[in-house]
C-alpha positions in Angstrom: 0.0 0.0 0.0 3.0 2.1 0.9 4.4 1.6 -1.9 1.4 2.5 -4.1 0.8 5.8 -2.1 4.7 6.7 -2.8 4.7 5.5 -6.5 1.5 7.9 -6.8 2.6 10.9 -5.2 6.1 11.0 -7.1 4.1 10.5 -10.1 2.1 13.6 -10.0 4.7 15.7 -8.1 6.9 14.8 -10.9 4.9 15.6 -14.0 2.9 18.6 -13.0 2.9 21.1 -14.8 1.2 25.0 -15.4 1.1 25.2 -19.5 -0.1 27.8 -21.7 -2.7 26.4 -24.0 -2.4 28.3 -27.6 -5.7 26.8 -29.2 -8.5 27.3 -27.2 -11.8 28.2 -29.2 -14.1 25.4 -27.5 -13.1 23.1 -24.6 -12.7 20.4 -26.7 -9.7 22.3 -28.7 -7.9 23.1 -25.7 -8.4 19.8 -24.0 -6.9 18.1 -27.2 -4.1 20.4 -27.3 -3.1 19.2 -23.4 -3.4 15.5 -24.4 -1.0 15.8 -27.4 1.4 17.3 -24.7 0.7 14.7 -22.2 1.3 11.5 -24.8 4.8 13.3 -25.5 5.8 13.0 -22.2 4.1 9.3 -21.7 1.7 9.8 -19.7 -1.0 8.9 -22.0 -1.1 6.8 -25.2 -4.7 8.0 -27.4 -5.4 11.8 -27.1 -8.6 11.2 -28.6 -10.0 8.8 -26.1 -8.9 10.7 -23.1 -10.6 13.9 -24.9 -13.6 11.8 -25.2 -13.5 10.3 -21.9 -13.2 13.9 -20.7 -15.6 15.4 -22.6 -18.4 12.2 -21.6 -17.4 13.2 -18.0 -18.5 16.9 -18.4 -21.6 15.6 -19.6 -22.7 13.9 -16.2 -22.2 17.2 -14.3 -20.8 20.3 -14.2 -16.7 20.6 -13.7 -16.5 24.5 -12.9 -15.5 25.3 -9.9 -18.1 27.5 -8.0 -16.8 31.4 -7.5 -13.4 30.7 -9.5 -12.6 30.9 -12.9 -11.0 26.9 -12.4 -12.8 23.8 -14.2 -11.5 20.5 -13.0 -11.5 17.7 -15.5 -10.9 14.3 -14.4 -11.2 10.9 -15.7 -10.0 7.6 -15.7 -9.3 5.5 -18.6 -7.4 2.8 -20.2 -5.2 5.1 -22.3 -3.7 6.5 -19.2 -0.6 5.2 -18.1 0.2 7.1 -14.8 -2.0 9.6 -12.9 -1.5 13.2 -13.9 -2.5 16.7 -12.8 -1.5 19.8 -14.8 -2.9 23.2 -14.9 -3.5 24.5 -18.1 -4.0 28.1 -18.6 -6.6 29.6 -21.7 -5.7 32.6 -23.3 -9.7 33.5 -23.4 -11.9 32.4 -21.0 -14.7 29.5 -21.8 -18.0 29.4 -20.7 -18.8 26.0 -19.0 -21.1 24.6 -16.6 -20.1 24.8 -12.8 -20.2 22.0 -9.8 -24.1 24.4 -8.5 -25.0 24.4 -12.3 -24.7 27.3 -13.0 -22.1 29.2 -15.3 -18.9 29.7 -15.1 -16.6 32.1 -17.5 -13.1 29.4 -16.9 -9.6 30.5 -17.7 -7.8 27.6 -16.5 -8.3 23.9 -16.8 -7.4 21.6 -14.0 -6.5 17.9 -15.3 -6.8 15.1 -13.2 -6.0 11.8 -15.1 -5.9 8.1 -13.7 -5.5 5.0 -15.4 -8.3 2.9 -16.0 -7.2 0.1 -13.3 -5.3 2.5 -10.8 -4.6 1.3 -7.1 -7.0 2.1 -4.9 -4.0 4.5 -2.9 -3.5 5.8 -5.9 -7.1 6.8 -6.6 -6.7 8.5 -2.9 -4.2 10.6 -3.9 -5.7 12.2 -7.1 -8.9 12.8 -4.7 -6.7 14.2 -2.5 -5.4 16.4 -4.9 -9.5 17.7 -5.6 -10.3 18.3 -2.1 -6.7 20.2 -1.7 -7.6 22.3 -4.4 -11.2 23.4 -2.8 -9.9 23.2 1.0 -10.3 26.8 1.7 -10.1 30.0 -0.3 -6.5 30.1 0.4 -6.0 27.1 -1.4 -8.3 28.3 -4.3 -6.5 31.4 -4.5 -3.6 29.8 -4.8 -4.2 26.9 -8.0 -5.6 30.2 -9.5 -2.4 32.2 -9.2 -0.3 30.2 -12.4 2.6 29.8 -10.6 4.2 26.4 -10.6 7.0 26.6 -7.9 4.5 27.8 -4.7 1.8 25.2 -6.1 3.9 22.5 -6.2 6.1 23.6 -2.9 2.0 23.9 -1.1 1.6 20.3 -2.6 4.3 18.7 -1.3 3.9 20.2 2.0 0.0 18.6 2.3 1.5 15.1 0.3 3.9 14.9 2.8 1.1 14.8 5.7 -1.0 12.9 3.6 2.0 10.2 3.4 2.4 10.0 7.2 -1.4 10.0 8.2 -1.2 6.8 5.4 1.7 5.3 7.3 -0.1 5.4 10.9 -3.0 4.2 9.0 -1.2 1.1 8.1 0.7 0.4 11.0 -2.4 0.3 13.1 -4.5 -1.7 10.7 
């Protein structure tokens, strides 16, 4: 289990990411343009599928993140080969629907991908990473700011908690 919480957290610590997206006229455009950067660096295999597995996702519900301009997209799917969160930020906002459904005008997209058959720890972790992201308005603020190092340096920090509450968790199972 350990091992699957550690694998996990390295994973998204190591690939994340706060990209630029060039093309951004409709969701879909933008969320294609992330994918092709994602199978570059491995961490998926068929843009196409994730975009659709996205886009089926937004269907269900709304993914904007009431009073921000943040949309989380998540999914899981077989074309995913290890769990990734970027931030992507649109040169123009997108209107989209939001968590309360109502609607939101977005200028970032937050990406939350897990494979298909991911761990159970390492499912934990990528919800983790949503509730981090809503904790309080700090934390809000603070996904919204674009800026890599003190996102990354804030998600360490609460991993690293994370990881020990996981450990006494185990050794008292």
């Amino acid at each position: 289990k350990i091992n699957h919480y550690t694998q996990s957290i390295l994973a998204i610590l190591q690939g994340f990411k706060v990209k630029t997206v060039k093309e951004a006229s409709t969701i879909e455009a933008a969320l294609l343009e992330v994918c092709e950067g994602l199978v570059d660096d491995g961490s998926i295999e068929d843009v196409e599928k994730v975009v659709t597995s996205l886009l089926m996702r937004e269907k269900l519900g709304g993914l904007g993140i009431p009073n921000t301009r943040l949309a989380l997209f998540h999914s899981r799917s077989s074309d995913v080969k290890q769990p990734v969160f970027t931030i992507n930020v649109l040169p123009t906002p997108l209107k989209i629907k939001a968590m309360d459904d109502s609607w939101l005008d977005v200028d970032q997209l937050l990406l939350l991908l897990a494979p298909e058959l991911a761990p159970p720890q390492e499912m934990e972790v990528l919800s983790f990473i949503s509730s981090l992201i809503i904790e309080n308005n700090t934390s809000m603020t603070l996904f919204a700011s674009q800026e890599k190092e003190p996102i990354l340096s804030y998600m360490a920090t609460k991993f690293e908690q994370f990881f020990l509450e996981k450990i006494a968790e185990t050794r008292n199972a």
